[in-house]
C-alpha positions as CSV (number, residue, x, y, z in Angstrom):
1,X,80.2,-102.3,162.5
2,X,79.6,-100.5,166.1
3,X,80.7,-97.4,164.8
4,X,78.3,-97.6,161.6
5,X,75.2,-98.4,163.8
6,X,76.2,-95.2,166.3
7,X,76.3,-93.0,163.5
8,X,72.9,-94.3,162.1
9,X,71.4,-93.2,165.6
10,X,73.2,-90.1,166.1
11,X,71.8,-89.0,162.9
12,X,67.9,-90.8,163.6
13,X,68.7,-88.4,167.2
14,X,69.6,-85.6,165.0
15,X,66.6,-86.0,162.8
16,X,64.1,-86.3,165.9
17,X,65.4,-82.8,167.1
18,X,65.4,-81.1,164.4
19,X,62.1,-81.9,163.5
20,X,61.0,-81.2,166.9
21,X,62.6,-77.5,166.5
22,X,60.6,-77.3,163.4
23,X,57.3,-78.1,165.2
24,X,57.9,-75.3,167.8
25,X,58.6,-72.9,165.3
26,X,56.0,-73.3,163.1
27,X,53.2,-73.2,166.5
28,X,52.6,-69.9,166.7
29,X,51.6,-69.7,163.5
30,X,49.1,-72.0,164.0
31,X,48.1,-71.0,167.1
32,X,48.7,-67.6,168.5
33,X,48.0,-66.2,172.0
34,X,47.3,-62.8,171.6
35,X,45.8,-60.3,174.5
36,X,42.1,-60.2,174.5
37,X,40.2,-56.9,175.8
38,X,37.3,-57.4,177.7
39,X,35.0,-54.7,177.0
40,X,31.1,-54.6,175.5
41,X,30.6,-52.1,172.6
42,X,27.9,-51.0,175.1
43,X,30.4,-49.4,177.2
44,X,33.3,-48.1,174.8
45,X,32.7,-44.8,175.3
46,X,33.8,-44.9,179.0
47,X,36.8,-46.7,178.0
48,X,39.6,-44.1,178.4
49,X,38.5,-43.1,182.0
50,X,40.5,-45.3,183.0
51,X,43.4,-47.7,182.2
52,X,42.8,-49.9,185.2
53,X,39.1,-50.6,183.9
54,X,40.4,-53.2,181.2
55,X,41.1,-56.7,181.8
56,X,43.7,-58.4,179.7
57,X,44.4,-62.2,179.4
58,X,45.7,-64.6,176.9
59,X,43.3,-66.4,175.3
60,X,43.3,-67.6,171.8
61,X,42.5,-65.7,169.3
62,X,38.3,-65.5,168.5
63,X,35.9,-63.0,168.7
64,X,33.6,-65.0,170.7
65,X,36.0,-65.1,173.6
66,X,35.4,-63.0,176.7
67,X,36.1,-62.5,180.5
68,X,33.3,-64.7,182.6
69,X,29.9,-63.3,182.7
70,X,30.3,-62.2,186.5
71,X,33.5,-60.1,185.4
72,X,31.6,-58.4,182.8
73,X,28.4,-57.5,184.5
74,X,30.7,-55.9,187.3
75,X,32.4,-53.8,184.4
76,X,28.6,-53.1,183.5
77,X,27.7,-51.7,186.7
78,X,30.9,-49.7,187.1
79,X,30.5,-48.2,183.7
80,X,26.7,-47.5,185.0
81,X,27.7,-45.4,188.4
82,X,30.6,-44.1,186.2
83,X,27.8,-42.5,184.2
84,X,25.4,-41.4,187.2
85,X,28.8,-39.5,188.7
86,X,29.1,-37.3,185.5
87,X,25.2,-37.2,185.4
88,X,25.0,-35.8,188.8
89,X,28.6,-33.7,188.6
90,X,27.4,-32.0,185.8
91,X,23.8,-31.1,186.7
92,X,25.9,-29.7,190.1
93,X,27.8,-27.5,188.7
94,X,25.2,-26.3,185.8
95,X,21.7,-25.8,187.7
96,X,21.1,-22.9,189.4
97,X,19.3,-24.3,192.8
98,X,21.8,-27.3,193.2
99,X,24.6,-25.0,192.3
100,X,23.4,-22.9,195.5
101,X,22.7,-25.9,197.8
102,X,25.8,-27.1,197.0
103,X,27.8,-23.6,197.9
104,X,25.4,-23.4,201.6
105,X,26.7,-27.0,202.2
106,X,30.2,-26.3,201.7
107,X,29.9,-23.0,203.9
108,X,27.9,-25.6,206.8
109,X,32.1,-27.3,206.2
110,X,30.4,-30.7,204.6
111,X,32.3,-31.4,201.5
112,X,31.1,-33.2,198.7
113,X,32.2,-36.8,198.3
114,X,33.2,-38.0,195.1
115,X,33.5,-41.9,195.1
116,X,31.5,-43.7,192.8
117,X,29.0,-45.2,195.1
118,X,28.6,-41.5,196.2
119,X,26.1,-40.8,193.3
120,X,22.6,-42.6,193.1
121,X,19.6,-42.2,191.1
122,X,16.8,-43.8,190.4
123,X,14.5,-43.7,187.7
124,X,11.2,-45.1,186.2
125,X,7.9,-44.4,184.4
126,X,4.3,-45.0,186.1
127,X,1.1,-45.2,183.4
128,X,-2.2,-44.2,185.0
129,X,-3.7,-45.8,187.7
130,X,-7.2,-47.0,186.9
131,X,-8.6,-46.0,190.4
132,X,-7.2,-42.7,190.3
133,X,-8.8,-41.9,187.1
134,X,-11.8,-43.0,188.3
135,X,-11.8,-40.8,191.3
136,X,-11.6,-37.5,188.9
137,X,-15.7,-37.1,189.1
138,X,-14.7,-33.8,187.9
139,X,-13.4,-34.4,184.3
140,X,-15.4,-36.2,181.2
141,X,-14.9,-39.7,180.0
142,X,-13.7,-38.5,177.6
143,X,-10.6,-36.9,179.4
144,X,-10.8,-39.8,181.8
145,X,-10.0,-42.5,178.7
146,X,-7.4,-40.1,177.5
147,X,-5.2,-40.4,180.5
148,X,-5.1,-44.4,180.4
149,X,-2.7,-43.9,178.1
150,X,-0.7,-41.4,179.8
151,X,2.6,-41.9,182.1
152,X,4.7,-40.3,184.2
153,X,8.6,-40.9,184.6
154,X,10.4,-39.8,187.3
155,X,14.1,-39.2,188.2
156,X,15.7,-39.2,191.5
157,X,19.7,-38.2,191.8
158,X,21.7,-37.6,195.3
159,X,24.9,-37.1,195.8
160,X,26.6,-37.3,199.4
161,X,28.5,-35.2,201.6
162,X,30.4,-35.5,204.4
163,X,32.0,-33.2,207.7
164,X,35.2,-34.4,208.8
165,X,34.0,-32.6,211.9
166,X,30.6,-34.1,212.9
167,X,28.5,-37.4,212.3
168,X,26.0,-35.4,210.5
169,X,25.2,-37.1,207.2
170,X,24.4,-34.9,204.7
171,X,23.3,-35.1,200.6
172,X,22.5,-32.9,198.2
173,X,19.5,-34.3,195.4
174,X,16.9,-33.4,192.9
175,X,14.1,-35.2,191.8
176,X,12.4,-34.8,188.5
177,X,8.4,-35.7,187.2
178,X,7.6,-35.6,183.7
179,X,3.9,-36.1,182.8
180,X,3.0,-37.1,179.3
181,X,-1.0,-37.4,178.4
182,X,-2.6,-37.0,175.1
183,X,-3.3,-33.6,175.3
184,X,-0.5,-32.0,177.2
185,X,3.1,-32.3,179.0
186,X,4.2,-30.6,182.1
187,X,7.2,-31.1,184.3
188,X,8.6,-30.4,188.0
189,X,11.7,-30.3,189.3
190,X,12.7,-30.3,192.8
191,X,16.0,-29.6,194.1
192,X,17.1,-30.1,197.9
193,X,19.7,-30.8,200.5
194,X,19.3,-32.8,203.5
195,X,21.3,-33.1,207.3
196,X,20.4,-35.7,209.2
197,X,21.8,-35.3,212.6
198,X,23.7,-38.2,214.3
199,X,23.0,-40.2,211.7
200,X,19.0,-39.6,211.9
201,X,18.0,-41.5,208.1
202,X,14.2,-41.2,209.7
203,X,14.3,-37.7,210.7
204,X,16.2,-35.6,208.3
205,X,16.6,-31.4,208.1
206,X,15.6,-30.9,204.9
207,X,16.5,-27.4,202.5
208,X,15.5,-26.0,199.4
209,X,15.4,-22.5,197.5
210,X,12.7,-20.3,198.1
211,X,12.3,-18.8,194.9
212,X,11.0,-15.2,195.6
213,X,14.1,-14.5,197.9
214,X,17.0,-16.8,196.5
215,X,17.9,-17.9,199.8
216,X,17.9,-21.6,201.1
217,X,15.1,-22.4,203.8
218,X,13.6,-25.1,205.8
219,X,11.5,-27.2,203.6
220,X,8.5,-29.0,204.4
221,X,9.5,-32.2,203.4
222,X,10.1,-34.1,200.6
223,X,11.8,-36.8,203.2
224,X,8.9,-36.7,205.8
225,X,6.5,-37.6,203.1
226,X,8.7,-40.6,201.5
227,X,9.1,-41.8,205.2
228,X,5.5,-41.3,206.0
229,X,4.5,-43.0,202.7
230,X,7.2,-45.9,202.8
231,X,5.7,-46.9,206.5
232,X,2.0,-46.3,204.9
233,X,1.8,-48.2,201.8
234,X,4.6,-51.0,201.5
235,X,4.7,-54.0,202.9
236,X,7.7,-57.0,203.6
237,X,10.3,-57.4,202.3
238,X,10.6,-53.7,202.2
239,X,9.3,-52.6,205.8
240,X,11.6,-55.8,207.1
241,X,14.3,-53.8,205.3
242,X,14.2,-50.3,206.7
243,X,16.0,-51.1,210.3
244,X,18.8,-53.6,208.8
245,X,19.8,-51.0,205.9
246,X,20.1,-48.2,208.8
247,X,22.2,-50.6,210.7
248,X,24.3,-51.3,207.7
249,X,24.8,-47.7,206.6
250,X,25.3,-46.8,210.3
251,X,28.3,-44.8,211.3
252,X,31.1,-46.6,209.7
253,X,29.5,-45.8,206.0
254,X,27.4,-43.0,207.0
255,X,25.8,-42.0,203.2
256,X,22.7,-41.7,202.0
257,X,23.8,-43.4,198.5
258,X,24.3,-46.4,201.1
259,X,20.8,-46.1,202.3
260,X,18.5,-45.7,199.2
261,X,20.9,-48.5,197.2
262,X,20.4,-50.6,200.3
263,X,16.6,-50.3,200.1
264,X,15.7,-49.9,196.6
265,X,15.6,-54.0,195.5
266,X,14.4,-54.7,199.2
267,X,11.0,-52.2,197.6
268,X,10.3,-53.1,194.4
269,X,13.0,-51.5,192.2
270,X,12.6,-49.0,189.9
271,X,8.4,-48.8,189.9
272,X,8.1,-50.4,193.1
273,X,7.1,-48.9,196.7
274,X,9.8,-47.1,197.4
275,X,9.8,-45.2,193.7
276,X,6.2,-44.6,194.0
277,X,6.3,-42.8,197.2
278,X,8.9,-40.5,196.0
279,X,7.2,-39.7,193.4
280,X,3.7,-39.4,195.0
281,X,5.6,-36.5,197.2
282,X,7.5,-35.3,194.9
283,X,3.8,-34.8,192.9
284,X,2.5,-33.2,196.1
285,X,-1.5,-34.0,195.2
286,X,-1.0,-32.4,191.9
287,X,-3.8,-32.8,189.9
288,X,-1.0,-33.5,186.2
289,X,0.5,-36.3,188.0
290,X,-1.8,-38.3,190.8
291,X,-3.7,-40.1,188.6
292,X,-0.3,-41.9,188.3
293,X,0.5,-41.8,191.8
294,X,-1.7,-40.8,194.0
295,X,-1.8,-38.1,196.5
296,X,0.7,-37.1,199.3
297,X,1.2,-34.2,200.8
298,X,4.4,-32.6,201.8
């Protein structure tokens, strides 16, 4: 009889596991990890610069899953300086002016650097400013209504260099105004280099191409302007953040990149202070493009 009620619970033990074996075989069909691929459709097509730029975990398989939303706008953001590095690399190599600047540079021994907070730009669009318009005695309501619908974009790009050799800082840029009104378009561009000795953010050499001789010369200055302007027409938090962001891009991360990214959201982003006044020099009292910005002189 002891032997009869063994074998019943060997084989009620033998049941138990088997079924178990059952149940963890049939799981993954019912349930299967697969790697998920964080990525945005936005930014597929900088996908294959790099393996290292894709995350992969386990997660269970649904197209609603993704990495956490801070992990994804970092991807954002490098995918976006990944695109201002080609932006600027390209218009380097391709334009004439910054082609030059670039080759006087390299024979000052500054090198480019190529990391991707090395590259900025900045770019917005300015409509017409009402009190501008109104200031243009010279042209007839009718041309004055015309331009309320008018804007101006604008596009600012640097790029950095360094000498292993000196604390200079140095950067080579170009800053573009586009002008659209109802009867016409017209466009600058403006292509420069800057040294700033020591360090000097406030006080920078600045160089361009003088056109009739194809050589680079001292300009009279984009940078003095901007500075002039900033100190002018903003107010806190962005004068409040002048001295800390030169402290912070002081000599341990000497870059202009450092500077300008340091001080854009301090004034006003991309149509704030900061913008305007590079664009307001950049326009140089133009009469296409104050009505937008007003009028500084270089």
């Amino acid at each position: 009889m002891n032997k009869g009620i063994i074998k019943s619970k060997s084989y009620k033990y033998i049941g138990i596991v088997l079924l178990c074996c059952l149940l963890l075989y049939s799981l993954p069909l019912h349930a299967q990890l697969v790697p998920v691929i964080s990525t945005n459709p936005t930014t597929e097509s900088l996908t294959t610069e790099s393996p290292t730029t894709i995350s992969v975990s386990l997660k269970p398989q649904s197209p609603l899953l993704a990495l956490p939303s801070e992990q994804v706008m970092v991807k954002l953001t490098n995918t976006s300086a990944a695109k201002i590095k080609i932006e600027i690399t390209n218009l380097v190599r391709d334009d004439a002016e910054m082609a030059a600047l670039h080759n006087w540079l390299v024979e000052k021994k500054f090198q480019p650097m190529d990391g991707s907070n090395n590259f900025y730009k900045l770019a917005g669009t300015f409509t017409a400013d009402i009190k501008q318009i109104s200031n243009f005695k010279s042209k007839s309501k009718d041309e004055q209504e015309s331009l309320k619908n008018s804007r101006l974009t604008y596009t600012l790009y640097i790029q950095d260099y360094t000498n292993p050799l000196s604390t200079d800082v140095a950067a080579i840029g170009q800053i573009v105004l586009k002008a659209t009104t109802r009867t016409s378009n017209r466009y600058l561009v403006y292509s420069f280099c800057l040294i700033s000795p020591n360090g000097d953010y406030e006080n920078p050499e600045e160089y361009n191409i003088d056109e009739s001789e194809c050589t680079v010369v001292r300009a009279h200055s984009l940078f003095t302007c901007f500075w002039t302007k900033v100190r002018i027409s903003c107010l806190n938090p962005c004068l409040l953040s002048i001295a800390p962001c030169i402290t912070a891009c002081g000599p341990s991360s000497w870059t202009w990149t450092c500077l300008l990214s340091c001080m854009a959201p301090k004034c006003g982003g991309l149509s704030g202070c900061m913008a305007r006044a590079f664009a307001c020099c950049a326009c140089n009292c133009k009469h296409w493009c104050k009505w937008a910005v007003g009028c500084c002189h270089q």
